[in-house]
NUZAPA-565004 format. One line per field, with one value per residue (C-alpha): residue number from 1; x, y, z. Coordinates in Angstrom, 1 decimal, padded with zeros to 4 digits, always signed. Layout:
% residues N
k = (NUM  ...)
c1 = (X  ...)
c2 = (Y  ...)
c3 = (Z  ...)
//
This chain:
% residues 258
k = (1  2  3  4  5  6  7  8  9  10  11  12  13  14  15  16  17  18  19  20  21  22  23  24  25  26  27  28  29  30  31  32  33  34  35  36  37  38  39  40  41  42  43  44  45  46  47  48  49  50  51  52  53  54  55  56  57  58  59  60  61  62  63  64  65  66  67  68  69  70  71  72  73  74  75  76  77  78  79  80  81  82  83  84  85  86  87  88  89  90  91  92  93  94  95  96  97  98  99  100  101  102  103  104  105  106  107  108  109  110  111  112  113  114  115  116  117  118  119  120  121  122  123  124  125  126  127  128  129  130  131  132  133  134  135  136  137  138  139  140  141  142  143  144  145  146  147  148  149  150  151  152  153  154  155  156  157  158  159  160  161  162  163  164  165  166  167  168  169  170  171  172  173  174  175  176  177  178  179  180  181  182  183  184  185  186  187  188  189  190  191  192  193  194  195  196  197  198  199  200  201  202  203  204  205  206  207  208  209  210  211  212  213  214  215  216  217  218  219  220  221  222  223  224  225  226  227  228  229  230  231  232  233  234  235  236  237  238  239  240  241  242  243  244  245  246  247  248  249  250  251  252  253  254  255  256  257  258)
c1 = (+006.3  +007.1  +008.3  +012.2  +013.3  +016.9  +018.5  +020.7  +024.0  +025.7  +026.2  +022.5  +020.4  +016.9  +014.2  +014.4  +010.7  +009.0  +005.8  +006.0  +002.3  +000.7  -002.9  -004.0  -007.2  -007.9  -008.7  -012.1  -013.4  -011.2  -009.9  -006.3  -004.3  -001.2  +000.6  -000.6  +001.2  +004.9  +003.8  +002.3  +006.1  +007.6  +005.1  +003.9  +000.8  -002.6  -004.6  -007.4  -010.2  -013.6  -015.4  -016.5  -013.6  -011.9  -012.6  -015.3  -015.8  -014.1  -010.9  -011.2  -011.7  -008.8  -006.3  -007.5  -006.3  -003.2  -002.1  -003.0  -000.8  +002.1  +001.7  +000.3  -001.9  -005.3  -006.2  -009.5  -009.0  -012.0  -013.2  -015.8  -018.1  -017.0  -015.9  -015.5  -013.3  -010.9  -012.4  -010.2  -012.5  -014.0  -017.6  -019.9  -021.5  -023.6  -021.9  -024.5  -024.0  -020.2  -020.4  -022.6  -020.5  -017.5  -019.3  -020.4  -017.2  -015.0  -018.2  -018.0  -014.3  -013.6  -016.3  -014.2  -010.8  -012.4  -013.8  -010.3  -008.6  -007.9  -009.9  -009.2  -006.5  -007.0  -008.5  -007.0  -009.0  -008.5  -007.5  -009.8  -011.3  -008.0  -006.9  -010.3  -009.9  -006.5  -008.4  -012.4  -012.9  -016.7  -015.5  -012.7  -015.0  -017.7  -014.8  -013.4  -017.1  -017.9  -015.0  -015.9  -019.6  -017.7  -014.2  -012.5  -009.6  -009.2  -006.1  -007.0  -004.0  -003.6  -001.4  +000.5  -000.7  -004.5  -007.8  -008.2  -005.6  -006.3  -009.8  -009.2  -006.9  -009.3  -012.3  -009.8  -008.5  -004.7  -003.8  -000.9  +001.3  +001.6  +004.7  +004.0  +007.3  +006.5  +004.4  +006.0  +004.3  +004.1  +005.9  +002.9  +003.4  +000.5  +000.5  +001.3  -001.7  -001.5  -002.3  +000.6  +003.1  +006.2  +002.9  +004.7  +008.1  +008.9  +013.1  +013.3  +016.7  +015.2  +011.9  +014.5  +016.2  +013.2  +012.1  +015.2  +015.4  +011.7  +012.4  +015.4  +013.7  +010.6  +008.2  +006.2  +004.9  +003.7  +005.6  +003.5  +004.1  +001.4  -000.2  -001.4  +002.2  +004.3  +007.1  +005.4  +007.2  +010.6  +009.9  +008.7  +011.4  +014.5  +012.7  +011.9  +016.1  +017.2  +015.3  +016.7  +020.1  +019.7  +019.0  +015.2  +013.3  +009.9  +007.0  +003.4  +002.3  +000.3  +000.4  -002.0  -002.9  -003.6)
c2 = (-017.8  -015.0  -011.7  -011.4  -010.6  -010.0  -007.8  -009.5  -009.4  -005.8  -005.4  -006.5  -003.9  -002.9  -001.7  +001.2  +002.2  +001.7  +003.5  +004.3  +004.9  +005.8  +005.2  +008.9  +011.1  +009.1  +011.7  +013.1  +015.9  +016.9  +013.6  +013.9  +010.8  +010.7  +013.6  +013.8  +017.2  +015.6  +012.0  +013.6  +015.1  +011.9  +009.2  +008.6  +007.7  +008.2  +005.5  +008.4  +006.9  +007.1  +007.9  +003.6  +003.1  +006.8  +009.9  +012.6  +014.7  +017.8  +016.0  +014.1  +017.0  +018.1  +015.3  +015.1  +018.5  +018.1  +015.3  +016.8  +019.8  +017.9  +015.6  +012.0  +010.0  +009.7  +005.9  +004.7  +002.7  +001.5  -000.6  -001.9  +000.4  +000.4  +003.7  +002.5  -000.4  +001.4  -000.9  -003.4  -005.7  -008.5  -008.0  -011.2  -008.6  -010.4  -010.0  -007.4  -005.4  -004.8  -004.2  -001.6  -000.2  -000.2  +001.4  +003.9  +004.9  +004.8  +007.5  +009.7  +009.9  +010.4  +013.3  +014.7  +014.4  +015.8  +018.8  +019.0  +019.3  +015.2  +011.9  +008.5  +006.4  +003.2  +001.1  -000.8  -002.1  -001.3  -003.4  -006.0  -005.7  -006.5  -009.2  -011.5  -010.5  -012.5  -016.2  -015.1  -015.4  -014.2  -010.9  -010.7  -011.0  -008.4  -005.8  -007.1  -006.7  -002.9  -001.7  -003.9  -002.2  +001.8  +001.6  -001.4  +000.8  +001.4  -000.7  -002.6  -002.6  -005.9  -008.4  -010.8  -014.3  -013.4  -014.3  -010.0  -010.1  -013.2  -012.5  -009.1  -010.1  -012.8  -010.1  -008.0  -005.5  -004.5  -006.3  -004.4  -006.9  -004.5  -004.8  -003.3  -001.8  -002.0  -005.2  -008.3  -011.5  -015.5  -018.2  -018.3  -014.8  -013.9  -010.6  -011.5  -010.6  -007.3  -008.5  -010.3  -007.9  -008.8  -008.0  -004.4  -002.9  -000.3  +000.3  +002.6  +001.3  -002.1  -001.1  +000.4  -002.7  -004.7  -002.2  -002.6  -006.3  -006.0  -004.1  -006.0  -009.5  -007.8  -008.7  -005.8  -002.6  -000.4  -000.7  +000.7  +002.7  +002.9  +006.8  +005.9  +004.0  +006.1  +007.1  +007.4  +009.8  +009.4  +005.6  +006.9  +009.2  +006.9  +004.2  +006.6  +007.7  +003.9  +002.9  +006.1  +004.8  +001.6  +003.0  +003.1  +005.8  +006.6  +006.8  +005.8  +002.7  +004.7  +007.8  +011.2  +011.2  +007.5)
c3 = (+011.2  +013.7  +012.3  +013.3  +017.1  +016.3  +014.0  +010.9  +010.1  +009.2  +005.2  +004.5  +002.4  +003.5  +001.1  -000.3  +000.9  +004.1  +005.3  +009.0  +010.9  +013.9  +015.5  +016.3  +016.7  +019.9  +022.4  +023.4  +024.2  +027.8  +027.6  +025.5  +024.6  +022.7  +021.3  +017.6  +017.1  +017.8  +015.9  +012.7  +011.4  +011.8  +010.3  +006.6  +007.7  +010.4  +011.8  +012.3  +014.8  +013.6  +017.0  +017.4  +020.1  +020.2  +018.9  +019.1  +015.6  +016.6  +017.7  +014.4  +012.1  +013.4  +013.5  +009.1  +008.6  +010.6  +009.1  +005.1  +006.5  +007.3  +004.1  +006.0  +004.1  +006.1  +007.2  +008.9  +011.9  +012.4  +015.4  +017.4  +019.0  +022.3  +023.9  +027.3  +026.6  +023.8  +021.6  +022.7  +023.8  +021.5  +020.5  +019.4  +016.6  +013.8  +009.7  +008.4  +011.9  +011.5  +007.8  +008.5  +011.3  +009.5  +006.6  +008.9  +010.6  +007.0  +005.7  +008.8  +008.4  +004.7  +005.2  +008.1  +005.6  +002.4  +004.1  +005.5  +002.2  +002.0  +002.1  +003.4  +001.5  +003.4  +005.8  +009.2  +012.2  +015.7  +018.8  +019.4  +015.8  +014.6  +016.8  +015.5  +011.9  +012.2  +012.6  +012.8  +009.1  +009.5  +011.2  +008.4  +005.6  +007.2  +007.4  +003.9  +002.4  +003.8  +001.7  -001.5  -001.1  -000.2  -002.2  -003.4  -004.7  -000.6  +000.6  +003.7  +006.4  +008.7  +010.0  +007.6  +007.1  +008.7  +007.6  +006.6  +004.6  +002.5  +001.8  +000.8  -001.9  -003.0  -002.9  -005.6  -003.0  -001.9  +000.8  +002.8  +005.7  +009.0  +011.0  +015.1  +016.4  +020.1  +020.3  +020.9  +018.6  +019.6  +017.5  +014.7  +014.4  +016.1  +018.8  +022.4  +024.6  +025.9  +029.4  +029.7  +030.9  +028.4  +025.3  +024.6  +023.6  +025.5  +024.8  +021.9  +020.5  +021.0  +018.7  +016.3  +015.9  +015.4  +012.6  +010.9  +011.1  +009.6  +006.6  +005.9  +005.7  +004.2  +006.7  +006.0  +004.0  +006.6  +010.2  +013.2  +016.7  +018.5  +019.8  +023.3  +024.0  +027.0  +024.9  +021.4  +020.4  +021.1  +019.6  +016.7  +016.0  +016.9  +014.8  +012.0  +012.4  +012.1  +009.1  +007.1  +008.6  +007.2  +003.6  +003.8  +002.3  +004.9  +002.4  +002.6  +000.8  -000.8  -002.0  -001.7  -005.5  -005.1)
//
């Protein structure tokens, strides 16, 4: 089923917790994308790249210790390695490969957060990554496995209804449903392509409306803008002002101590 397009009727309560996050971390070196220092007030919690599709150390380091200054729990967004395509390509990689790159990228980033003052709280895979862990059960279980072998008290962040999700919760881990603001889905609840040109949401009222729908009929935990999107910020912040409107309190799914 596709997550709701329209908002419901007025009267009709949301939950009273929602966690609101953002991909960040994704520049490198001279390149700059996104505007972490406006997102990081106004989400719960950071997609941090690990440096596979985004990301060079020093511009991770950093992000980490923004985001334990401003109180966001630390994610790994984890990807293919693929720096020239933004990781959003798809990569025929064998099981034992992209356990090990996942392993990697978690490792280099919980090192960045703990010697930042935090430590990564969960994990979520990138564009193309997360796109074939919704039907490619063998890429699924290869991301599933590299945080049974690192952390299975790690949460692991995906779309509801894919194969990520349901193995993780048969593997004994906490499987969290992920709700994207400003991406449009098919009928099976899938996400539009992002080369067709209606794929993204780019009215901010029209995102808030969406994430208030979401909440409301539960769709979700966690409820994403994306960092690179024109217009992140002011997205994030109308959709972070809506869902406090409609009673929800903006909290990560889970929290610093754990």
């Amino acid at each position: 089923m596709a997550p709701p397009r329209t908002p419901p009727a007025d009267g009709v309560a949301a939950p009273a917790v929602v966690d609101l996050n953002a991909d960040l971390g994704e520049s490198f070196g001279r390149w700059t994308l996104g505007d972490d220092a406006a997102l990081l007030p106004l989400v719960t919690s950071a997609n941090v790249a690990c440096g596979f599709h985004a990301g060079d150390p020093a511009t991770l380091h950093r992000t980490c210790a923004d985001a334990v200054a401003h109180g966001v729990v630390i994610g790994a967004q984890v990807g293919y390695p693929d720096l020239v395509g933004f990781g959003r390509r798809f990569l025929d990689i064998a099981d034992d490969d992209l356990t090990a790159a996942v392993l990697y990228q978690i490792g280099a980033l919980d090192a960045l957060a703990r010697a930042a003052g935090g430590r990564v709280r969960y994990v979520k895979p990138h564009g193309a990554l997360y796109n074939a862990t919704v039907d490619h059960e063998q890429q699924a279980a290869a991301v599933v496995a590299a945080v049974v072998l690192l952390d299975p008290a790690l949460p692991v962040l995906g779309l509801p209804g894919s194969a990520l999700l349901r193995i993780a919760t048969a593997r004994g881990l906490r499987a969290v449903p992920e709700y994207f603001v400003d991406r449009r889905y098919t009928d099976d609840g899938r996400l539009v392509d992002r080369r067709h040109p209606d794929a993204l949401v780019h009215d901010v009222d029209e995102a808030a409306e969406r994430a208030v729908t979401a909440a409301r009929e539960g769709v979700a935990e966690s409820m994403c803008v994306h960092g690179d999107s024109p217009g992140a910020v002011a997205m994030a912040g109308t959709v972070r002002a809506a869902l406090t409107s409609a009673g929800c309190a903006l909290a990560p799914f889970r929290g610093e101590d754990g």
